[in-house]
Phi, psi and omega in degrees: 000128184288144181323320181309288199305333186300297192300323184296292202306337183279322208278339178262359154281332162306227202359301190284318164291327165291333188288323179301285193335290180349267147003274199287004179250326175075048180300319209269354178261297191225100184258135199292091167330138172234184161313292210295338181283280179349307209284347197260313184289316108033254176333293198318305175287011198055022181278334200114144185275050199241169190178139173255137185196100157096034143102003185220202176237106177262166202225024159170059173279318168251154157339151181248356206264327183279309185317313164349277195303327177274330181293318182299329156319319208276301199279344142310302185247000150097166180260088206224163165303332202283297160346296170250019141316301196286301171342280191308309147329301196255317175307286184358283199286001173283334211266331205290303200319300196298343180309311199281338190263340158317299202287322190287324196258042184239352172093358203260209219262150186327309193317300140305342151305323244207005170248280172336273197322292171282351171286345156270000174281324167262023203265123172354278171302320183279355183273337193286322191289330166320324190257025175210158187275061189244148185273003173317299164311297195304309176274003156305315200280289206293351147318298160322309175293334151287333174312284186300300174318318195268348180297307164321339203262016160286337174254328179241136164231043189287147179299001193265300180289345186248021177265299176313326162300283159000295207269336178288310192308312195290342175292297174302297164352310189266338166262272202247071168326314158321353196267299227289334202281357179284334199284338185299302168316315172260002178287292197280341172276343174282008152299126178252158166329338163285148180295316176299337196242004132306306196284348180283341175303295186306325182261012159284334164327278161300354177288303179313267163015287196296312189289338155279322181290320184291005184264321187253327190329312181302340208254335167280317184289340133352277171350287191319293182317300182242017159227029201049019207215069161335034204253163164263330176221168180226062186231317151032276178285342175274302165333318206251002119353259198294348159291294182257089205199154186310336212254309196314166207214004163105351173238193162338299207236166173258135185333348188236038165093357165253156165308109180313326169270355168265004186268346179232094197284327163315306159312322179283323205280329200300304201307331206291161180040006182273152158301150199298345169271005177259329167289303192305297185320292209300274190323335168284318157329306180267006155270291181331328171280339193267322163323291193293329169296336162235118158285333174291266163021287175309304203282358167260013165244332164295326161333275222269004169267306157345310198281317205292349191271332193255356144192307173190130197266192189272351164257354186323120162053039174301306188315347161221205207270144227253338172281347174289350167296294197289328188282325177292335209262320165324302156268336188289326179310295223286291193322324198276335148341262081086283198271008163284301192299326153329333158265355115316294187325283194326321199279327209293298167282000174034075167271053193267335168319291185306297192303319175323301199262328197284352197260315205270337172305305176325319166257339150293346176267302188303310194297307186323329225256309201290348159299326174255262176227179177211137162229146157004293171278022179285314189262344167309331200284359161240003195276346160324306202278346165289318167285006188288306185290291189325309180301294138017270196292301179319280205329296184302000192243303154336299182280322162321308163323309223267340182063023178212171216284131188280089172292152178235145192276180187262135157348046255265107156308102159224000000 
């Protein structure tokens, strides 16, 4: 079977399976609304990239690229579950393809490819998230998509592949920020010790840059202009907030299922009705107050958010049936199995690039979440590139059954 058909059959298993999800969620009678779905029937109706929320009106309570990206659904396809049911549909199978075109163009063999591609096609979390008007696929996919882009760039720092980072960068920028230091990071490791190729670094850098700013300015200067603040979210102070506070348990809600800003009403009361950039200052103040009185304190709860991100806090799956935890944790053990012996392959075979860029992604998202808060779904929007390793690890185990030597296929020029 040729590589094209081989990529359709994962991208139409990607489909059926989140449509089931869909389906079995009773996603198309009452599908669960988030900010960013709000703010998006919002742009879609012509109001504007607004939302009330904690007594005012904010104009950049969320990332503006998934809403965006969901309004333009509303307005193709009218502002229905459906509309964006499919929106969720097609990041899915985009998110599979690209898991899998990781793997071919890292060189390493279809199979693994093709193993990667369905363990995202089928992966848990991400099917449950497939049923909700959440931006989680989309930053699983533009992980994915930073991924497959920095993998090229051990060889090329060609005008193409750093016009394609620049703009992939500036998107992230507008979503998930926390994406962004690998790209930094691999920018400055494709520099080889010649001077030509410091300076071919340095000005691919700045090639990326321009093309990223020029991607986020309007949306800062929007920022600037209505709400007084050159900023991408005004959220900040809550995130990190929501971390660092007297009730809290490192995430959103408390083990038993409340919201973490409604357990401390005092907190709720000072904030209500300020404008949002006054509301982001202030709650950054009192996690910053709640820092400096222990610091120690801050870094063993920053510590134990580290670990909850890299496997589970004390809020883990309050939200649903308590075997779905034990049964997700269960498989998630066995995967991270799966991608150690993978990352032994991989070095083994001195893949150190791929390992490079998918470890430093790894850790710029876990350190971000453990500096604020974490929920559950923090680490699915990376967990691709763990089943990328996971894929890895079968293929090495396949050969061990089969007694024979793991080839790698040569790099496909895309």
């Amino acid at each position: 079977m040729s590589d094209r058909r081989v990529l359709g059959a994962l991208a139409l298993l990607a489909v059926v399976a989140r449509l089931a999800a869909q389906i079995g969620f009773g996603f198309y009678e009452h599908p669960e609304s988030w900010e960013q779905d709000i703010v998006a029937r919002n742009v879609a109706a012509g109001q504007g990239f607004q939302l009330g929320y904690a007594g005012t009106t904010f104009h950049a309570l969320v990332a503006p690229a998934f809403p965006l990206l969901l309004a333009v659904a509303y307005v193709l396809l009218g502002t229905t579950a459906v509309a964006g049911g499919a929106a969720q549909l097609a990041i899915g199978a985009t998110l599979t393809l690209t898991v899998a075109l990781v793997a071919l163009r890292a060189g390493l063999p279809r199979i693994t490819a093709v193993l990667a591609g369905t363990l995202v096609a089928l992966h848990p979390g991400l099917l449950v998230y497939s049923a909700k008007l959440h931006p989680l696929a989309f930053d699983a996919l533009l992980a994915a998509l930073l991924v497959f882009v920095l993998v090229a760039l051990e060889t090329d720092l060609g005008l193409r592949r750093i016009a394609s980072l620049g703009a992939l960068m500036g998107v992230i920028a507008l979503e998930r920020i926390t994406l962004l230091p690998p790209a930094a990071l691999a920018l400055a490791a494709a520099a080889s010790a010649s001077a030509g190729r410091w300076r071919g670094a340095a000005r691919a850098a700045a090639l990326a840059g321009g093309i990223a700013a020029l991607i986020v300015t309007p949306w800062v200067v929007r920022n600037a202009v209505t709400i007084g603040s050159p900023t991408i979210v005004t959220t900040g102070g809550l995130a990190l907030w929501l971390g660092n506070n007297p009730v809290g348990a490192g995430g959103a809600t408390l083990p038993g299922g409340v919201p973490v800003i409604q357990a401390v009403p005092e907190v709720r009361v000072a904030v209500w009705g300020w404008p949002e950039t006054a509301q982001d200052a202030m709650l950054r103040s009192f996690a910053l107050r709640y820092v400096q009185e222990d610091p120690w304190r801050a870094l063993r709860n920053a510590a134990a958010r580290f670990v909850a991100f890299w496997w589970a806090g004390p809020q883990t799956g309050v939200e649903y049936p308590a075997s779905w935890t034990t049964l997700y944790l269960a498989y998630y053990a066995i995967v991270v199995a799966l991608a150690a012996l993978g990352v032994v392959e991989l070095v083994r075979l001195r893949r150190i690039w791929l390992l490079a860029i998918v470890g430093s992604l790894a850790l710029s998202v876990s350190l971000a979440h453990a500096l604020t808060y974490v929920e559950g779904r923090h680490r699915w929007a990376i967990e691709p590139e763990i089943l990328l390793l996971a894929a890895v690890g079968v293929t090495v185990l396949a050969r061990g059954v089969r007694s024979r030597p793991l080839t790698t296929a040569s790099a496909p020029r895309m």
